[in-house]
C-alpha positions in Angstrom: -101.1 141.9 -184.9 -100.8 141.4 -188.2 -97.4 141.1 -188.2 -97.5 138.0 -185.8 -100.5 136.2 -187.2 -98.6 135.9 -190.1 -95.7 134.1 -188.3 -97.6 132.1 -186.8 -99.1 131.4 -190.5 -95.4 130.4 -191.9 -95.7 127.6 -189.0 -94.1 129.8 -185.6 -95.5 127.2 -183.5 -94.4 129.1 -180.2 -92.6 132.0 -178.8 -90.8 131.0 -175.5 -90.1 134.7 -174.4 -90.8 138.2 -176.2 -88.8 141.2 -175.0 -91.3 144.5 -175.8 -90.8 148.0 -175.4 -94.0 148.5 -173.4 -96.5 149.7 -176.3 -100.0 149.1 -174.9 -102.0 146.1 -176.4 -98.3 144.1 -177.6 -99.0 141.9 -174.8 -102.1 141.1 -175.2 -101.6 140.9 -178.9 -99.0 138.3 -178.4 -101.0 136.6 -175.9 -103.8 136.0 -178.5 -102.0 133.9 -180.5 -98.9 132.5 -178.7 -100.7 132.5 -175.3 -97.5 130.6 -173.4 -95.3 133.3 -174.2 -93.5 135.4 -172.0 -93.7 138.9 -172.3 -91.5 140.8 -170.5 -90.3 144.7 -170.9 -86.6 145.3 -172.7 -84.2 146.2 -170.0 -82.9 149.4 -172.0 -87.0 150.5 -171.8 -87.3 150.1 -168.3 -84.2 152.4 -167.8 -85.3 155.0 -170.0 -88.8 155.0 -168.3 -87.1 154.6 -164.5 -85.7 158.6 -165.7 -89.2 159.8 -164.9 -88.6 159.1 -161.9 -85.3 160.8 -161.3 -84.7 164.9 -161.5 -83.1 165.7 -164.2 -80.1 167.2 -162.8 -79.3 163.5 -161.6 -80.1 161.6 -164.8 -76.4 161.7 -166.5 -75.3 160.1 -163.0 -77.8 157.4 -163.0 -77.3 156.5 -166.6 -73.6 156.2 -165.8 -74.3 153.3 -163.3 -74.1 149.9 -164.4 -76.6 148.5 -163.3 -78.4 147.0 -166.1 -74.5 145.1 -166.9 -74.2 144.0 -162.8 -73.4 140.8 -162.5 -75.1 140.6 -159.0 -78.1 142.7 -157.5 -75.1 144.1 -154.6 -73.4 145.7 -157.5 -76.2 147.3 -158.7 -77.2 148.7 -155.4 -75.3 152.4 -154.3 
């Protein structure tokens, strides 16, 4: 938190939006001091975490999709 206390120190006044990569307490820690932010997970994170989810037989094959570059929810869809 240090780290954003001290922006806010150099005159940050607000943070529209602030892409994470889902450490517990950055929200929160964000939220403290630039409370209208929006805090949303990196796309690239919640790809690597969706692979929990996936055997790992099938992982090269879903990584191979596009779906985090479709332009349209159909094209990411099988």
């Amino acid at each position: 938190m240090a780290e954003r206390s001290d922006l806010h120190n150099r005159g940050i006044q607000d943070i529209l939006i602030a892409c994470v990569d889902g450490l517990k307490g950055f929200p929160e820690a964000i939220a403290s001091i630039f409370p209208q932010t929006e805090v949303q997970l990196c796309v690239v994170h919640q790809i690597r975490n969706s692979l929990r989810y996936i055997a790992s037989k099938n992982q090269k094959a879903f990584m191979a999709k596009p779906v985090y570059r479709a332009d349209t929810k159909a094209a990411a869809e099988p």
